[in-house]
C-alpha positions, -999 to +999 in steps of 0.1 A: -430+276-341-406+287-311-415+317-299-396+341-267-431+344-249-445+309-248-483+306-259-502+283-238-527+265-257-549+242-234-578+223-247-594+197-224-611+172-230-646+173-223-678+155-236-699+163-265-737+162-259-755+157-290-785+177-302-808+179-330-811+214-332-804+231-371-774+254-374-778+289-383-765+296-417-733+310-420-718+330-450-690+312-466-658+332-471-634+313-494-599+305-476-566+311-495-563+276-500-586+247-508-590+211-491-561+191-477-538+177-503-534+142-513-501+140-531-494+109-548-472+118-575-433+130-564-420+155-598-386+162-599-369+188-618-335+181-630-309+203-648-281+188-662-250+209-674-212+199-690-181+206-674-184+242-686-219+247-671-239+248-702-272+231-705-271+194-722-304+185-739-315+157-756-312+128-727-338+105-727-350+085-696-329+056-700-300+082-697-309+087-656-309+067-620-337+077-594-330+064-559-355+067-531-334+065-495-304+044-514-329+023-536-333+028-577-370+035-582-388+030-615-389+065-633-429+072-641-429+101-663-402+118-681-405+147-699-380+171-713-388+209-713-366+232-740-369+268-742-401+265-720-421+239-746-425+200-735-408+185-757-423+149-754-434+130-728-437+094-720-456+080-690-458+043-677-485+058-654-510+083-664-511+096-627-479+102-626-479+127-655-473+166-641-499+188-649-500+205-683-468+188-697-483+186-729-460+176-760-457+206-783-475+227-757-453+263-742-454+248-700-460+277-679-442+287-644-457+298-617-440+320-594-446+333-560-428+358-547-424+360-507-411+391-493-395+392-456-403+427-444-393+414-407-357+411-413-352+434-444-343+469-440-365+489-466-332+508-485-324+465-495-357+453-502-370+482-524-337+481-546-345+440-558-381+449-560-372+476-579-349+452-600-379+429-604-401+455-618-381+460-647-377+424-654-416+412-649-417+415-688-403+383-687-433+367-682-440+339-707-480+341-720-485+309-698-468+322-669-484+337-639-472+353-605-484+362-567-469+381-546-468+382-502-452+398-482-445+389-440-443+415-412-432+393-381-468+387-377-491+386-405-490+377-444-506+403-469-517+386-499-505+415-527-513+398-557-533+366-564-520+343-594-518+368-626-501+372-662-509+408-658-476+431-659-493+462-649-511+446-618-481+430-610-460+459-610-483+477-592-482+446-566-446+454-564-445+492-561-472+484-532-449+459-517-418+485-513-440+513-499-445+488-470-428+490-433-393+472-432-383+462-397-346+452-405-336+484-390-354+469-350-335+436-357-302+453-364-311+472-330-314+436-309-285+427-320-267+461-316-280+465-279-259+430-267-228+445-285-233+478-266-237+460-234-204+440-235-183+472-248-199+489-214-190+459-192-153+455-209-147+492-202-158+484-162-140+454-158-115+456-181-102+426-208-112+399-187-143+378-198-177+391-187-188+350-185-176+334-159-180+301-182-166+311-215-186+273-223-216+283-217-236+314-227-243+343-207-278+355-196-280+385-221-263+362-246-289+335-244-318+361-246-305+370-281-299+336-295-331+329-282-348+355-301-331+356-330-341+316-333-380+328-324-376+355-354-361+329-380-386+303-369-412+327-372-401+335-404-397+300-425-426+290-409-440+323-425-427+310-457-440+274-457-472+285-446-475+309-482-460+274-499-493+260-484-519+283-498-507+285-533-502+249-529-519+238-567-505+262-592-503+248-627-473+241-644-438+246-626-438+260-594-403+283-582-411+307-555-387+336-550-373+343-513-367+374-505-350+368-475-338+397-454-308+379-434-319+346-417-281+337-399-278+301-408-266+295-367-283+322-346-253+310-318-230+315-343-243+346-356-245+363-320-214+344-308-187+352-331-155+338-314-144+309-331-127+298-305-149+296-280-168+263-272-202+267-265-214+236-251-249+244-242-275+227-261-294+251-288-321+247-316-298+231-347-296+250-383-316+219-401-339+222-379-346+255-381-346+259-421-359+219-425-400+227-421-396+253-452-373+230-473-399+196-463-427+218-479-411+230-510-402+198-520-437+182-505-454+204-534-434+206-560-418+243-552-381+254-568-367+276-538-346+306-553-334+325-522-325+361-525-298+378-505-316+413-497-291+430-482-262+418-502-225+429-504-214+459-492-248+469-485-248+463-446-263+490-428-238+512-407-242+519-372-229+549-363-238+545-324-215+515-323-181+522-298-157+516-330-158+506-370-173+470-381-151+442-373-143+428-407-141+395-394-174+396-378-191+414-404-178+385-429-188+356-405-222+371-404-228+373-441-215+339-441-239+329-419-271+341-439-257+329-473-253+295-455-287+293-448-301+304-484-276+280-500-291+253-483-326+262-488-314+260-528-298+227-526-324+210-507-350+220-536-330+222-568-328+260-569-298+283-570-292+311-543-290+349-553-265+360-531-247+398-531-246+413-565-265+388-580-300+393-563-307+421-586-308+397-617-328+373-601-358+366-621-336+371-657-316+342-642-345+326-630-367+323-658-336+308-678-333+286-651-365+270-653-368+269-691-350+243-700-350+214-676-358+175-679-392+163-653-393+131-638-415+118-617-421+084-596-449+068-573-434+067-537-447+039-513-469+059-490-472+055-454-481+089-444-455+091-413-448+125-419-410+109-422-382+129-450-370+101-481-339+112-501-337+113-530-312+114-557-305+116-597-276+106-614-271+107-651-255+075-663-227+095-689-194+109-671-187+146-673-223+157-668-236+174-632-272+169-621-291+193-602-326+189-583-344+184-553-327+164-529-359+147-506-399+146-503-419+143-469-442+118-465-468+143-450-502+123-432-534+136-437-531+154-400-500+170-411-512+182-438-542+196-424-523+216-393-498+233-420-537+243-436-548+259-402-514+274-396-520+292-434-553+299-425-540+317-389-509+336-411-533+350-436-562+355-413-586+334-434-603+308-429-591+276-434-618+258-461-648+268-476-670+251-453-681+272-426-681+260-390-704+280-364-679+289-334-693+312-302-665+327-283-673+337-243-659+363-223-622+354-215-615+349-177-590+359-155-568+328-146-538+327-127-506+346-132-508+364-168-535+337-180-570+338-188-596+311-200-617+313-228-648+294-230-661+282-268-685+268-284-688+250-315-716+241-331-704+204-354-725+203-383-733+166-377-758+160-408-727+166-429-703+142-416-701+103-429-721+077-396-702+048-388-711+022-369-705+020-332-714-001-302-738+023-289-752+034-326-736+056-354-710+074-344-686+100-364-649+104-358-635+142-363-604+159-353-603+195-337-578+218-341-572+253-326-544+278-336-536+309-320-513+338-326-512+369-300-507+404-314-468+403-310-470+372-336-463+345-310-478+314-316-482+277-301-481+240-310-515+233-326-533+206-308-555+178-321-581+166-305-598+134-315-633+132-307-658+107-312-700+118-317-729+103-313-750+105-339-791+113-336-818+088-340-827+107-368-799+124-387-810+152-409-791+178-428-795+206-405-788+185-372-758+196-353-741+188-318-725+214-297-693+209-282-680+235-251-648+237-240-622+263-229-589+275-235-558+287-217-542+316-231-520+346-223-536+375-215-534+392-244-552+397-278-553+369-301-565+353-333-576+320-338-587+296-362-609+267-353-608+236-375-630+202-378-612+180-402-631+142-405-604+121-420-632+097-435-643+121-460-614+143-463-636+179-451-622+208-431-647+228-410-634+262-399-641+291-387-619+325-373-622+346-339-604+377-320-604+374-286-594+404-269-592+402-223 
């Protein structure tokens, strides 16, 4: 995640000396999420509509193409679901057959709503809220909902998975009496405006860059931190993807985006004649991690427009009224980056007007759909596939997820951690012992941290070494300071030498130290052993 005020994260590495001693017990707090994912089975929901945009039913399997990067794949399961009830199913592979997609049986949706209270200003946010509340009756008697909500720096867990409309509502009354911060980001981005009016007035019309090509200093700060914010953000929302990663049934999460500008250069930069050459962080790439996830687990995206039309906030410090031409190349700019999310996943965007009939719509939307799913050929290279449906009669559109990632075990486990650091929770149930020393002044505004963590040794699978049994583990560390800046999470390999006489309690200690800011921070400190699939963790505060 990108981030203004880089977070230096150092780890070196150092050598373990194995001991014998037992570990103290720890309690166990249960994480938001359980043990790293092995997805095997790629499920994708398709609508199909006539020319008119009415549903067609009653296609059977023989009726589609599935392609995988340009190639037609052999179609697993297929299942068609009308009016929320599976109305048959046939599978050429049992594994391959999505959860609950019983013939007969109602097929229940599971929907998690994720509210951005860093870009939203609170007048938006609590009026579609406020529209959800009087729609949550809705709810099928197999569907469930959760509901979190993102303040720039942590995520608040509202609601766990319930059918319940009172809790829910409540979940949602609680959720609008929260701080919005749209009002600060409108600010940011007020402040560059208020600069160049000054400067125009001093110098008159001419151009306050001397290389209309390139950006100027002030102008780079704020495409720079409105690229942090966004990152920040759709990593936020990924990261909630990854804890309510094994829902049953179909899984749509609602995105109650606040105003993420498709092109942050182009959202700050609104000449559209001027050629900016510089190199900046590209819109796929920004909005990619979140769409990679969605589609990695099974998740319908439904982006919301929070602010919609005509509901821009009006700034009555500015020098003169809104530029219509910038105020419409802005909206522009956030309902490009919604749209996409939709496309990429097989939802729909809720854009202006429309946001406030968002879950009617959606629970229309994912009644009546047709599921197919296939076996990929997995390499675990954490590399995107396309993929595609077509429906073999004319006149007939398709719409559904456009790609899956082919997410490795190591992947998988650092988009775990990164939960874990979001949600301030650990990462697994399995409790790792971690002592934190005093943080040290370092140079400049940096300071090292010494750890230690105590590896439980007599739960991790021997393998045969050279030397005698050794176990392989990973390490991972994650770090957020109190502004919500993070870093890169490292892995560490490490290979342990194992006791002459392994017994459950025996443990090894490992001490190393990291570089930080100087600032407070949260961490979370993982041991993931790719032989047997565990994640150690444990969580710290370190404050200089």
């Amino acid at each position: 995640m990108h981030s203004t005020k880089r977070l230096v994260l150092w780890i070196p590495l150092a050598l373990l000396a194995t001991l014998s001693t037992p570990a103290p017990a720890q309690d166990a707090r249960p994480g938001v999420f359980g043990e790293v994912l092995d997805v095997r089975v790629v499920n994708v929901e398709v609508v199909v509509t006539d020319k008119k945009g009415s549903r067609v039913n009653g296609l059977g399997a023989a009726d589609f193409t599935l392609e995988v990067d340009g190639q037609q794949v052999p179609i697993d399961f297929f299942t068609e679901v009308v009016g929320g009830v599976v109305a048959g199913a046939t599978a050429a592979a049992p594994a391959a057959a999505p959860p609950a997609a019983e013939p007969g049986q109602p097929l229940g949706v599971s929907w998690l709503i994720f509210v951005d209270d860093f870009f939203s200003v609170e007048r938006d946010r609590n009026k579609v809220l406020e529209s959800l509340g009087t729609q949550i009756a809705l709810l099928g008697p197999a569907d469930r909902m959760a509901l979190v909500a993102w303040d720039g720096h942590k995520l608040s867990m509202l609601s766990s998975w319930s059918n319940s409309i009172p809790v829910l509502q409540r979940a949602l009354k609680a959720a609008a009496q929260r701080p919005a911060f749209g009002l600060r980001r409108l600010s940011e981005q007020r402040t560059l405006v208020d600069d160049r009016y000054m400067q125009q007035r001093v110098v008159g019309l001419r151009a306050v860059s001397a290389d209309p090509t390139h950006l100027a200093p002030d102008e780079r700060q704020l495409v720079d931190l409105m690229t942090s914010q966004v990152s920040r953000s759709v990593g936020a929302a990924a990261a909630t993807l990854r804890a309510f990663a094994e829902p049953p049934g179909r899984k749509a999460m609602l995105l109650l985006a606040g105003g993420w500008p498709w092109r942050p250069i182009d959202y700050v930069i609104h000449d559209p004649n001027r050629l900016i050459t510089e190199t900046t962080v590209g819109a796929e790439q920004l909005y990619r991690p979140l769409a990679d996830v969605a589609n990695l687990l099974g998740y319908t995206l439904y982006p919301v427009d929070v602010p919609g039309m005509n509901q821009r906030v009006v700034d009555v410090s500015a020098p003169g009224p809104p530029d219509p031409f910038v105020e419409s190349r802005r909206e522009n700019e956030q309902h490009m980056s919604l749209g996409w999310l939709a496309e990429r996943t097989g939802g729909r965007a809720f854009l202006n007007d429309k946001r406030l009939a968002v879950f009617e719509e959606t629970v229309t939307d994912t009644r009546s759909f047709y599921w197919l799913g296939f076996t990929p050929k997995r390499s675990g290279d954490d590399r995107p596939h396309r993929v595609r449906v077509t429906v073999k009669r004319d006149g007939l559109e398709v719409r559904s997820r456009q790609g899956f990632l082919d997410a490795s075990r190591t992947a998988e486990v650092s988009m775990a951690v990164e939960s874990s650091l979001l949600f301030g929770n650990p990462a697994s149930t399995l409790p790792l012992e971690v002592t934190v020393g005093r943080p040290l002044k370092d140079r400049g505004r940096r300071m090292k941290v010494p750890i230690t963590i105590l590896v439980p040794l007599g739960q991790l699978t021997p393998l045969p070494g050279p030397e005698g049994p050794t176990v392989a583990v990973e390490l991972r560390v994650a770090a957020q300071d109190a502004e919500g800046a993070t870093a890169a999470i490292p892995v560490i390999p490490l290979q342990l030498r194992m006791p002459a006489e392994l017994k459950a309690d025996s443990a090894g200690r490992y001490s190393t130290e990291l570089l930080l800011r100087r600032a407070e921070h949260d961490l979370v400190i993982a041991l993931y052993e790719p032989v047997s699939g565990k994640v150690f963790s444990a969580t710290a505060h370190i404050a200089p």
